[in-house]
Z-matrix of the N, CA and C atoms (Angstrom, degrees):
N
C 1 1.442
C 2 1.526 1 109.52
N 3 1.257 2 107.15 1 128.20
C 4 1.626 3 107.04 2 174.65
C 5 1.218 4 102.04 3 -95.85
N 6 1.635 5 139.80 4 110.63
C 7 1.327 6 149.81 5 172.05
C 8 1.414 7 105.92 6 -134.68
N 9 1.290 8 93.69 7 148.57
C 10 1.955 9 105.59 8 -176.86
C 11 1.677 10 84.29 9 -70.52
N 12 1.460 11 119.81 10 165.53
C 13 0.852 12 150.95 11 171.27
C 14 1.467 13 115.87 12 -50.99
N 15 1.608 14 112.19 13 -64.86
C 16 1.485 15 112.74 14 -163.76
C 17 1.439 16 99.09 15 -90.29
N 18 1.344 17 127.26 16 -16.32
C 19 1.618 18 133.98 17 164.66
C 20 1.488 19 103.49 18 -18.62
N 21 0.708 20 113.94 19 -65.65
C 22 1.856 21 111.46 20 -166.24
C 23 1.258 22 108.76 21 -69.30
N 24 1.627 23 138.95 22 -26.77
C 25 1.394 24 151.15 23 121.15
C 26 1.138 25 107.84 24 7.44
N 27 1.444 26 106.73 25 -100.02
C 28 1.768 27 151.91 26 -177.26
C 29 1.785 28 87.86 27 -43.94
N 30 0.915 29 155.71 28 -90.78
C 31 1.573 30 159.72 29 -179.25
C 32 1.591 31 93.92 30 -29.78
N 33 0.903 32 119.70 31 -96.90
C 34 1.801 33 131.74 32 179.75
C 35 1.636 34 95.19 33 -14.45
N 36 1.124 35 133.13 34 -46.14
C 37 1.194 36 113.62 35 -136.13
C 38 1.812 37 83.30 36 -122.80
N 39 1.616 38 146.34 37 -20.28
C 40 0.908 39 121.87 38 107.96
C 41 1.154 40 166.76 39 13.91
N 42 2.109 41 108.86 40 -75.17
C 43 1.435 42 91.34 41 157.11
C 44 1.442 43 104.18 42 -93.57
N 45 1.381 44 145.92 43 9.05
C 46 1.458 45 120.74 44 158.07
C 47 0.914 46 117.00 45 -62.10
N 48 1.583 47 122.42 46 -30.83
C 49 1.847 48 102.53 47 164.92
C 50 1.138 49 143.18 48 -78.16
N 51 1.433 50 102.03 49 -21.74
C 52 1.576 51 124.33 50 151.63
C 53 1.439 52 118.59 51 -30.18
N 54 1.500 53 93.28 52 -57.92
C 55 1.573 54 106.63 53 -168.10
C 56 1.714 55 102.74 54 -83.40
N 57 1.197 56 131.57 55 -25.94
C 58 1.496 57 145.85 56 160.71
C 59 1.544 58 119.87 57 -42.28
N 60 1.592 59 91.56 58 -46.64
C 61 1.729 60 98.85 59 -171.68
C 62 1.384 61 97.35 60 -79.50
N 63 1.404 62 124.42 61 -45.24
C 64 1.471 63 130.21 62 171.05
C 65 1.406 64 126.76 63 -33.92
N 66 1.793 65 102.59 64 -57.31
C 67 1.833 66 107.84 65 165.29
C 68 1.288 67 107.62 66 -46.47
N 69 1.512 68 108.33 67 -59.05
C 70 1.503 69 119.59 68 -165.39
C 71 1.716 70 103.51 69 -31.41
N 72 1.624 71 112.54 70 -69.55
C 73 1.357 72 113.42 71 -144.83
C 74 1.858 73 87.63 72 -64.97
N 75 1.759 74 129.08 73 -35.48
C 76 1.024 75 119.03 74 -161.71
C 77 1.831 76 114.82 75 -68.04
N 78 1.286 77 99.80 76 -26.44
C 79 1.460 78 95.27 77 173.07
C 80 1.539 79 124.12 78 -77.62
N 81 1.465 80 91.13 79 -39.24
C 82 1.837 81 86.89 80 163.83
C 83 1.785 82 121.95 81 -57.30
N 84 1.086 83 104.66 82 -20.54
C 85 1.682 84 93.30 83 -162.76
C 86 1.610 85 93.94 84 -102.41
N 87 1.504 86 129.35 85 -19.02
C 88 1.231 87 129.99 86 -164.41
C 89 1.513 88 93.39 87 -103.70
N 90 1.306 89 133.93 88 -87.86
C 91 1.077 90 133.69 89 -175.75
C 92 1.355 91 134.00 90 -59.77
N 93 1.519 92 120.85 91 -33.48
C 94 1.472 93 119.76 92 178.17
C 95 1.713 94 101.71 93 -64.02
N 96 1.477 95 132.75 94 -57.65
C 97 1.566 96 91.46 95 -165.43
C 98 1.453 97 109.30 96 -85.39
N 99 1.291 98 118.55 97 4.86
C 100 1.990 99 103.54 98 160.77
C 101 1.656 100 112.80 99 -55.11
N 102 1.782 101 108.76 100 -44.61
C 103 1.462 102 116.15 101 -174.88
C 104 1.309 103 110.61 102 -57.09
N 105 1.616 104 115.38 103 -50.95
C 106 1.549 105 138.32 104 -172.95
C 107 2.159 106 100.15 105 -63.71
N 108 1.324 107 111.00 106 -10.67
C 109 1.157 108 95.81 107 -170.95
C 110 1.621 109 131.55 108 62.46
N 111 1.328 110 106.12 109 13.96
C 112 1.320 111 116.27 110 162.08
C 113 1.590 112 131.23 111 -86.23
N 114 1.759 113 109.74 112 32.95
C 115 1.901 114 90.27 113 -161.43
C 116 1.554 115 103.11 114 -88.74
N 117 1.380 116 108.00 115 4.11
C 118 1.487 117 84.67 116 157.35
C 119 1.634 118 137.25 117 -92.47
N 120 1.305 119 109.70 118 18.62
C 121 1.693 120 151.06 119 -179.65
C 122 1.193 121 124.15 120 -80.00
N 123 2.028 122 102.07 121 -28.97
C 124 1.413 123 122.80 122 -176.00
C 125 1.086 124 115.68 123 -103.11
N 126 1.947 125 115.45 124 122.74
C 127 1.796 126 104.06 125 164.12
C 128 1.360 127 104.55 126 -109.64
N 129 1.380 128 108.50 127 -145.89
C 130 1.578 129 108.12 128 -152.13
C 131 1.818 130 91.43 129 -102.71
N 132 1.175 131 125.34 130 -27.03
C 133 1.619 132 121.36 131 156.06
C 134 1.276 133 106.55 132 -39.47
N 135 1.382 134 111.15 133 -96.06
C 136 1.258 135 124.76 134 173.18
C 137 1.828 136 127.48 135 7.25
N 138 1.515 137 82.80 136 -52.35
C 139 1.876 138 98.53 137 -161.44
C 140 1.462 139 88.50 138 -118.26
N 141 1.157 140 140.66 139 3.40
C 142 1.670 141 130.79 140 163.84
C 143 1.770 142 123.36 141 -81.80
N 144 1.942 143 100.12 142 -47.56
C 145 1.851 144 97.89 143 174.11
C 146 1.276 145 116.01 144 -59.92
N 147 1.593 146 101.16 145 -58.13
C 148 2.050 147 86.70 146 176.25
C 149 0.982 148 119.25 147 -33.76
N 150 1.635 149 121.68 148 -69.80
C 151 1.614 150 116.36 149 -167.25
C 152 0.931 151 122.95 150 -87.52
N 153 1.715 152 142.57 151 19.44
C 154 1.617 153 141.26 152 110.59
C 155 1.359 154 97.24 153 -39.74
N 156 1.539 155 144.51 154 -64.47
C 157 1.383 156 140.04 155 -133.35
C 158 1.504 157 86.56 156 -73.36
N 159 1.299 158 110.77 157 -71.63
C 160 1.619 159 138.27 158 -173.65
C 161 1.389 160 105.96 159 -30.47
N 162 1.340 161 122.85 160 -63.70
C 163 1.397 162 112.82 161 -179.55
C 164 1.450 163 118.48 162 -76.15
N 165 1.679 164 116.46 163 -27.56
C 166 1.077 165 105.91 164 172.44
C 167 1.849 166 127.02 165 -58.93
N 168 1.704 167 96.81 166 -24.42
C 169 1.344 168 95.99 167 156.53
C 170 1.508 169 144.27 168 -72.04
N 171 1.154 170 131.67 169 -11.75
C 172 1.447 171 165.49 170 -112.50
C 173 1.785 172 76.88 171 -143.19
N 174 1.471 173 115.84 172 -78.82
C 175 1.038 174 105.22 173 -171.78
C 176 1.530 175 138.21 174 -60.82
N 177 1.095 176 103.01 175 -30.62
C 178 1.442 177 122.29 176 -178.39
C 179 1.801 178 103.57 177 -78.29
N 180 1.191 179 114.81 178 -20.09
C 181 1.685 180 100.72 179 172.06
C 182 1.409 181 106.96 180 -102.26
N 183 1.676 182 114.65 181 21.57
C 184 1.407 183 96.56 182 166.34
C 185 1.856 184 101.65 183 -98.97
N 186 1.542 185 87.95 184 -14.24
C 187 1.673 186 93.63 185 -174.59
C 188 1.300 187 116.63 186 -66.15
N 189 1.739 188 114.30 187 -40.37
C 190 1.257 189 114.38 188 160.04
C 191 1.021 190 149.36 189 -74.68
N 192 1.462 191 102.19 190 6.32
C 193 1.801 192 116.87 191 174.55
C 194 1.663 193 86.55 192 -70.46
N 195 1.607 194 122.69 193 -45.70
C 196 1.200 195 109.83 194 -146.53
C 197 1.483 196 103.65 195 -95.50
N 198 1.749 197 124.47 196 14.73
C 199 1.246 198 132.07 197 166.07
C 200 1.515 199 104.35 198 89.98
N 201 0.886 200 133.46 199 25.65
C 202 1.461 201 138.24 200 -171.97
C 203 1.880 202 102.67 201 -62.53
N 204 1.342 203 113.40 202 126.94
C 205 1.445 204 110.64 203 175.45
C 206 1.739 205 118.82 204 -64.85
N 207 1.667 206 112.41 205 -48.68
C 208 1.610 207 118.62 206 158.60
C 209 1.346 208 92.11 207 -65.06
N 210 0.892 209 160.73 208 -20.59
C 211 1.934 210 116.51 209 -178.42
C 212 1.248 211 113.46 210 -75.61
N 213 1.661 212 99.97 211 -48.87
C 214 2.014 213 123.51 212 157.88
C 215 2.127 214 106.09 213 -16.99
N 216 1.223 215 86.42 214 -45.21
C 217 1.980 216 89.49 215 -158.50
C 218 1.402 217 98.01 216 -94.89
N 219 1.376 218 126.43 217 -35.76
C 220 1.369 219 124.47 218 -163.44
C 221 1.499 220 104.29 219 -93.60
N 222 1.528 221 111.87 220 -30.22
C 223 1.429 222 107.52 221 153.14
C 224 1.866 223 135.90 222 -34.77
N 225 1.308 224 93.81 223 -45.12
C 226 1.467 225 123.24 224 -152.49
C 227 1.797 226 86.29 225 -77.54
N 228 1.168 227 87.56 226 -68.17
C 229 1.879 228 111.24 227 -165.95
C 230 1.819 229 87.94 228 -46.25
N 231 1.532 230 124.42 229 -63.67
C 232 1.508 231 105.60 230 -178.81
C 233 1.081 232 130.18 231 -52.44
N 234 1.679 233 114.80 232 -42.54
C 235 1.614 234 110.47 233 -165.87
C 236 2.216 235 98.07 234 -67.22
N 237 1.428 236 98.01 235 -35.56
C 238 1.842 237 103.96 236 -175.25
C 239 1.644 238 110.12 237 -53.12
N 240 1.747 239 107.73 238 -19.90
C 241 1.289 240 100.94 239 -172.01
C 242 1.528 241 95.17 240 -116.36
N 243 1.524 242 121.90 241 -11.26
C 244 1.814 243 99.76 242 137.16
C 245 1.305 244 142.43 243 -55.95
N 246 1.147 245 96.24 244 -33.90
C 247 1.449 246 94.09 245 -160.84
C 248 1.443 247 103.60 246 -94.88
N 249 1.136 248 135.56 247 -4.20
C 250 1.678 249 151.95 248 160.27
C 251 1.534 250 103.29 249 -59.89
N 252 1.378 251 116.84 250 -72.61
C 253 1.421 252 129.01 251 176.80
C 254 1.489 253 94.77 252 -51.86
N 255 1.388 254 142.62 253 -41.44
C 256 1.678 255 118.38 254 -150.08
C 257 1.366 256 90.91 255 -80.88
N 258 1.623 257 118.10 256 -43.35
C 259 1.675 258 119.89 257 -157.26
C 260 1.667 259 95.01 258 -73.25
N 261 1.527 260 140.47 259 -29.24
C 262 0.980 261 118.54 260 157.88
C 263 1.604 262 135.44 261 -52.57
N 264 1.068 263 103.82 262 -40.17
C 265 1.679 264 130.55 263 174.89
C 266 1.858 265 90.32 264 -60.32
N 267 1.270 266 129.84 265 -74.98
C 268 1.346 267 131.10 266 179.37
C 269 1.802 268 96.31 267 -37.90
N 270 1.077 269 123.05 268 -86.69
C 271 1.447 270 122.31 269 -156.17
C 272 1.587 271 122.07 270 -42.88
N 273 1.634 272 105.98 271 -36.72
C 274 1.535 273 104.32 272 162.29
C 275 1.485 274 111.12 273 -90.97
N 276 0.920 275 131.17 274 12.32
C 277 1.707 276 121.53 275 158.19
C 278 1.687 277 102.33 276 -96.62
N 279 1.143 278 118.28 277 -6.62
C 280 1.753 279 113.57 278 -173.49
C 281 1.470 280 99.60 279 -76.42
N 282 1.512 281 145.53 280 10.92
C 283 1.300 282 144.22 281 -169.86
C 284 2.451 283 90.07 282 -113.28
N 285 1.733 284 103.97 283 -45.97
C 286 1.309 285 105.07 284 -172.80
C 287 1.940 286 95.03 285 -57.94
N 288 1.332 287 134.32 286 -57.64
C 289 1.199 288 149.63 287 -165.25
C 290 1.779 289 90.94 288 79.69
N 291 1.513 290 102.11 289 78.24
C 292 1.383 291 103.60 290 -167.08
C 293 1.784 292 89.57 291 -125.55
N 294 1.005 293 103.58 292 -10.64
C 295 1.781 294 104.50 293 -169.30
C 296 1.731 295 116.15 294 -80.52
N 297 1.463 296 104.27 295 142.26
C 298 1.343 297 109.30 296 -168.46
C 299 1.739 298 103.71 297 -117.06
N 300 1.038 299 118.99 298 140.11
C 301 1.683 300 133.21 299 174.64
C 302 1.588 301 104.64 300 -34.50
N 303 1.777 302 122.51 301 -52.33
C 304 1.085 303 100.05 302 164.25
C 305 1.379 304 124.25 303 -128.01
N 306 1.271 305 111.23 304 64.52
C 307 1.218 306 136.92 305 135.94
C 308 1.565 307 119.26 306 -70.55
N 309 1.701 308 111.80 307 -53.26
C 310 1.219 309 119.59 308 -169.88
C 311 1.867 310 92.81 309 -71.76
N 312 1.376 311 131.66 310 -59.26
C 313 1.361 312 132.82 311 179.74
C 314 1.295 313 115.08 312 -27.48
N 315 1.550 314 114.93 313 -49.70
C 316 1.316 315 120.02 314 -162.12
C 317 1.597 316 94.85 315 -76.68
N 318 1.331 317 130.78 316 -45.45
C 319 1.437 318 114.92 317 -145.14
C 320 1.444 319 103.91 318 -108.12
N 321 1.636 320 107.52 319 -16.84
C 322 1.629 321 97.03 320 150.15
C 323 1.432 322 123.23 321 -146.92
N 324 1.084 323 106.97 322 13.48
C 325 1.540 324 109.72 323 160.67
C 326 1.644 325 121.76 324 -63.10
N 327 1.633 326 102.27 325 -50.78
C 328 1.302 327 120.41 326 -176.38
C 329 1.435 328 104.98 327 -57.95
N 330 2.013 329 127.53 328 -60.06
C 331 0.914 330 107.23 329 177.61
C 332 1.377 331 120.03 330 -56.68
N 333 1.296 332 117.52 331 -65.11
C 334 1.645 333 98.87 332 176.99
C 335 1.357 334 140.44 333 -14.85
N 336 1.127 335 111.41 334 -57.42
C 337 1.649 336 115.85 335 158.41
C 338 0.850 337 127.18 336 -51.84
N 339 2.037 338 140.10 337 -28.11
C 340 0.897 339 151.96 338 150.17
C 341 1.560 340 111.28 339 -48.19
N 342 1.081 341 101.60 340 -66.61
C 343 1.672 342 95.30 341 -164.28
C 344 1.252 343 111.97 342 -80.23
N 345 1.405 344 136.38 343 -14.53
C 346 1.577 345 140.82 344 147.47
C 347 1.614 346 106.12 345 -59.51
N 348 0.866 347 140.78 346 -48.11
C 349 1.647 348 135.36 347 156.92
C 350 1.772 349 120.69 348 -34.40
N 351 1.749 350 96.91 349 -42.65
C 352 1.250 351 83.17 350 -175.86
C 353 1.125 352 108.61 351 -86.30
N 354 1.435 353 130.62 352 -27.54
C 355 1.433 354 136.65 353 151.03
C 356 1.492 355 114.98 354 -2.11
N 357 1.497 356 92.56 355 -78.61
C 358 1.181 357 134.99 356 -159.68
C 359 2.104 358 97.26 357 -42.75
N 360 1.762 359 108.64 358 -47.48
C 361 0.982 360 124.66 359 -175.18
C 362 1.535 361 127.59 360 -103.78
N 363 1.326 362 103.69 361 19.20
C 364 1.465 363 120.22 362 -170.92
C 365 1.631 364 99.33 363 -52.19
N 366 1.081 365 126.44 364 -16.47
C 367 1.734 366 107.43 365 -167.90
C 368 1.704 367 115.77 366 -97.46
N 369 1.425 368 100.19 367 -15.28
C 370 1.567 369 116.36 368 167.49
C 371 1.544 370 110.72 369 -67.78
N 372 1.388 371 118.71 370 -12.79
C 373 1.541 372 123.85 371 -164.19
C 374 1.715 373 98.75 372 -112.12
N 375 1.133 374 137.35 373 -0.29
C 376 0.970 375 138.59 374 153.91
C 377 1.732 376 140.08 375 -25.55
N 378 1.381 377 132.00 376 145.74
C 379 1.336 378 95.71 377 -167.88
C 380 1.412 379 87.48 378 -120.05
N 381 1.408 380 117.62 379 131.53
C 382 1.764 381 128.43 380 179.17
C 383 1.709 382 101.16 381 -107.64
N 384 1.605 383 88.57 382 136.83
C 385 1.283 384 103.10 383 -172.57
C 386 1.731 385 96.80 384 -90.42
């Protein structure tokens, strides 16, 4: 295999955030309003997109540990259509002055770094015949 060196680094540490942002959204939507004492607050909308989103993230950074070319693209295409939706979400909350430093990190800092990583490693994702 001809691979840069820190490539296997840069991937590893990738989909752990993949798989990071994934826990993330599942504990917020599952556990915070049991803690908050809100489950009578929750319906089955509510508590169904996260954890489609959530696991679909979870899953997809196990795909890219293993270099998968669709995880590479379908990766990309989600975090691009996170981070679209968050900076909209940011721009109409910029009137509440409700936004926190890492608030903004988490919901598009993180992807950014993600999907410039995979950028970064597009030739490891390749498909060899």
């Amino acid at each position: 295999m001809n691979r840069r060196p820190h490539s296997n680094t840069v991937i590893r540490l990738i989909s752990y955030g993949v798989g990071l942002y994934g826990v993330v959204i599942l504990y917020s939507s599952l556990l915070v309003p049991y803690l908050e004492r809100d489950v009578l607050k929750i319906n089955e909308t509510l508590l169904s997109v996260p954890l489609v989103i959530s696991l679909t993230f979870i899953y997809l950074s196990t795909l890219l540990r293993r270099r998968k070319h669709t995880a590479f693209w379908s990766t990309i295409l989600l975090f691009m259509i996170l981070i679209t939706v968050n900076s909209i979400v940011f721009v109409t909350r910029l009137e509440d002055h409700s936004l926190h430093l890492l608030n903004i990190a988490w919901a598009i800092g993180l992807p950014v770094c993600i999907v410039a990583g995979l950028l970064q490693t597009r030739a490891d994702f390749t498909v060899k015949e």
